[in-house]
C-alpha positions in Angstrom: 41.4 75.9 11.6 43.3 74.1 8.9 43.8 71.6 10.5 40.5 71.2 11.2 39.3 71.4 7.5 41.6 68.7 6.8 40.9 66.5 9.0 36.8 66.7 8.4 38.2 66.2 4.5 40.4 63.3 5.3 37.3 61.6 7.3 34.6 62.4 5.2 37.0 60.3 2.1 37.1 57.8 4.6 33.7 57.7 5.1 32.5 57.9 1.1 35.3 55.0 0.4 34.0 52.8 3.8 30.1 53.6 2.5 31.5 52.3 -1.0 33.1 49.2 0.6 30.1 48.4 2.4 27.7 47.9 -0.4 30.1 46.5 -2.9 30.1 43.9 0.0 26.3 43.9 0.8 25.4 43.5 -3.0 27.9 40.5 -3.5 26.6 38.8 -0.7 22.8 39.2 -1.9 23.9 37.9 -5.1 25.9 34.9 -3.3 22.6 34.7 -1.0 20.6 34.2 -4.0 22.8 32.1 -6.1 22.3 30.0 -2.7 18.6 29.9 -3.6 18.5 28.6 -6.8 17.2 24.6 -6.0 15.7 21.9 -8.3 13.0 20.0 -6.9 12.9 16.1 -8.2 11.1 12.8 -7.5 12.4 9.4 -7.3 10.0 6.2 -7.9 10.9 2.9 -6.5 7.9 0.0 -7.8 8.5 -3.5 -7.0 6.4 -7.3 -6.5 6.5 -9.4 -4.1 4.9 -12.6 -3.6 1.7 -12.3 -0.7 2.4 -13.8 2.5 -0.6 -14.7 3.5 -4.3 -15.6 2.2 -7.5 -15.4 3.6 -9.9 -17.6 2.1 -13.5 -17.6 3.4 -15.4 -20.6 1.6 -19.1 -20.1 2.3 -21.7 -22.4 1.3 -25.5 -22.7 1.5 -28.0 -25.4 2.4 -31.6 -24.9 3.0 -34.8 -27.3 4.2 -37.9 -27.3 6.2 -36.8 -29.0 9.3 -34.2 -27.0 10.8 -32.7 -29.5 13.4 -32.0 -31.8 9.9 -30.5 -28.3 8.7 -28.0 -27.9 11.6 -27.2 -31.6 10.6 -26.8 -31.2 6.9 -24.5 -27.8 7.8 -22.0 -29.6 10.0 -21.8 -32.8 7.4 -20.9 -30.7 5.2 -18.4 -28.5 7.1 -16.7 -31.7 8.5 -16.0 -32.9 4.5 -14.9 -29.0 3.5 -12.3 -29.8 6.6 -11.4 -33.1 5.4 -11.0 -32.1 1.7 -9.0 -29.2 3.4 -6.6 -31.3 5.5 -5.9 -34.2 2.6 -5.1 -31.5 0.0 -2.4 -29.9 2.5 -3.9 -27.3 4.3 -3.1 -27.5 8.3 -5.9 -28.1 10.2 -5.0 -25.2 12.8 -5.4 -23.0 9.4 -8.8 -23.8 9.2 -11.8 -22.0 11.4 -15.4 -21.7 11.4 -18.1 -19.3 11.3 -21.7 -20.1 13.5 -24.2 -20.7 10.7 -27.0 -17.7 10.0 -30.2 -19.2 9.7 -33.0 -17.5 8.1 -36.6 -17.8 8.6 -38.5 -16.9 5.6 -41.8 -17.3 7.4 -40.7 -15.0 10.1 -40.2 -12.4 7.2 -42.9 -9.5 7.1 -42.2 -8.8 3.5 -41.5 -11.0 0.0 -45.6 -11.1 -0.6 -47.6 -14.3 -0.1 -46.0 -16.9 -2.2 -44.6 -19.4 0.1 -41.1 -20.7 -0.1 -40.2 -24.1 -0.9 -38.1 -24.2 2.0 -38.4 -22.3 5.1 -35.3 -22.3 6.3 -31.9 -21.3 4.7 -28.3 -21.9 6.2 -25.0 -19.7 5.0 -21.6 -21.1 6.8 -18.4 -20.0 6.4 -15.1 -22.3 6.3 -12.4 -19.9 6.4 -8.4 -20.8 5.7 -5.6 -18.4 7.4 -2.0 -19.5 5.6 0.9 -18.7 4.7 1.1 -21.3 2.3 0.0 -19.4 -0.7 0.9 -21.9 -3.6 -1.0 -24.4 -1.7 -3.9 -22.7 -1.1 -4.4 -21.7 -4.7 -3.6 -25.1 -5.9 -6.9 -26.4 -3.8 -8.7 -23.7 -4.7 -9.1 -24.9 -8.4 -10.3 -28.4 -7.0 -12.8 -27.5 -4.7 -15.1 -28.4 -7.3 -14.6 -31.9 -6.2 -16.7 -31.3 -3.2 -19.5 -29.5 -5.6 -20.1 -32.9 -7.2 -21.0 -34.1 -3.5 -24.1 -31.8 -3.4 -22.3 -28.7 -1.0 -23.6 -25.4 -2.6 -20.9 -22.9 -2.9 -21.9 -19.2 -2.5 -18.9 -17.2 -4.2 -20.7 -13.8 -4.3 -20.6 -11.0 -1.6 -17.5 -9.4 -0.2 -17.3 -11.5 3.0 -16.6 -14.3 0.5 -14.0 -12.6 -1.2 -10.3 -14.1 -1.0 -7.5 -11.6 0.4 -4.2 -11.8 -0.1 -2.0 -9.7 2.2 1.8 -8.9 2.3 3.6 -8.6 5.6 7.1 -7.6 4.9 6.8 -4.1 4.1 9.1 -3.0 7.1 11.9 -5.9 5.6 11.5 -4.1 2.3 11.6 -0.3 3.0 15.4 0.8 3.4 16.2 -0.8 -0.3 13.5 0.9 -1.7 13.9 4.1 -0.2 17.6 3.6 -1.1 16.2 3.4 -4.7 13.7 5.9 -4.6 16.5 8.1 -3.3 18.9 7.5 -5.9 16.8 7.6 -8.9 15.8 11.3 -8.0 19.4 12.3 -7.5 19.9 10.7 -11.2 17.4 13.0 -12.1 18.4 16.4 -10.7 22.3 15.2 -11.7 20.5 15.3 -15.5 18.9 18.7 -14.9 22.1 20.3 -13.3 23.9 19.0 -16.7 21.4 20.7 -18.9 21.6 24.0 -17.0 24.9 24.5 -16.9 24.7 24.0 -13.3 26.5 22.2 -10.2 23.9 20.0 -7.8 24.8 20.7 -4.1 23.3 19.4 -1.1 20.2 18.1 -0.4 18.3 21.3 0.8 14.8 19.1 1.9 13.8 15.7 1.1 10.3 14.0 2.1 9.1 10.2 1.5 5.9 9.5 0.2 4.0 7.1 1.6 4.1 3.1 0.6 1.2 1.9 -1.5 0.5 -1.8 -1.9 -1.7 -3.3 -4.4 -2.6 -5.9 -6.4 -0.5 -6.1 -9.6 -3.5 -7.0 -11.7 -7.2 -8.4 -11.1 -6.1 -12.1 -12.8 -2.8 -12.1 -9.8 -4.0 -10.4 -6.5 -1.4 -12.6 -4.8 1.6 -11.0 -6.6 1.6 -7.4 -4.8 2.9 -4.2 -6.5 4.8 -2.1 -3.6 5.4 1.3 -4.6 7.1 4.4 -2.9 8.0 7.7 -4.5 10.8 10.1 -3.0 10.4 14.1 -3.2 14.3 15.8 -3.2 15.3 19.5 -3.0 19.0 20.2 -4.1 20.9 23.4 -4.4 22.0 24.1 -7.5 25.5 26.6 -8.2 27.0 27.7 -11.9 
């Protein structure tokens, strides 16, 4: 019977001190667990320019008369000296493209009341230049004027006249700036850690923003501003 007594002693100390053990060791791990946790969530920016690639430049110009054979005449004279002008100011000619001129009746019009027009027809064509020659392009750009003095009526309004200027090389550019965008936000959360009193770890989660290209300002569309931002998660550890 003794025996017996001591041995349901000697296991039930056992079994307080094993009870004991285990939740000293279940509490340090949640505390370890949530020191794990504890993260800092940063961004990185990388902004750079680049010089356009390529231009589009539409140059559209009117004419208008009564006789609309002479029209289709006048339209193609003055297309063949946009192309010449084009050509001897150093733009290739397979750059150069044209649009089928839109002609529009006024007297087929049902609406504009009864005045009539002074002429009945009204041509808009469109020269456009494709190149990669940007500096070029710009440079003839400020003397088309020269071919305003020979009577061709340049229409700059409307967005299909609108010049664009588009940059190609975003895939050439990426790893640097991601490499950038990367490091910059690490600087960051190595700053943060410092004022905490806290180690950074490992990178817990990262995600890359998308790329944004844009004009750098309205006076310079064909310097682009290229612009990714970085989102980091470390672990941080006292």
């Amino acid at each position: 019977m003794k025996n017996t007594n001591s041995s349901a002693i000697i296991f039930g100390v056992f079994f307080v001190v094993g009870l004991s053990l285990f939740a000293t060791l279940l509490g340090k791990a949640a505390i370890d667990y949530k020191q794990f946790e504890r993260t800092v969530t940063v961004k990185g920016l990388s902004e750079r320019e680049y010089q356009a690639d390529i231009v589009i430049w539409p140059i559209q110009f009117t004419a208008a008369g009564n006789d609309l054979q002479a029209l289709y005449n006048a339209v193609d004279e003055s297309t063949q000296k946009i192309q010449r002008f084009l050509v001897d100011q150093g733009i290739a000619s397979e750059e150069i493209s044209f649009s089928t001129p839109s002609i529009t009746d006024k007297s087929a019009q049902q609406y504009g009341g009864n005045a009539r027009a002074e002429f009945r027809y009204t041509a808009i064509q469109t020269v456009t230049v494709y190149s990669k020659n940007i500096e070029t392009a710009r440079d003839v750009m400020g003397a088309l004027s020269e071919l305003g003095k020979q009577g061709i009526v340049f229409s700059g309004d409307g967005y299909r006249s609108q010049t664009e200027y588009l940059f190609t090389r975003l895939n050439d550019v990426k790893p640097e700036m991601i490499e950038e965008a990367t490091r910059k936000a690490r600087e960051v959360a190595d700053k943060f850690a410092q004022d905490s009193n806290s180690q950074l770890g490992k990178i817990r989660q990262a995600s890359q923003g998308q790329f944004s290209i844009s004009a750098r300002d309205k006076n310079n569309p064909h310097i682009k501003k290229i612009r990714v931002v970085s989102t980091v998660e470390y672990y941080l550890s006292d």
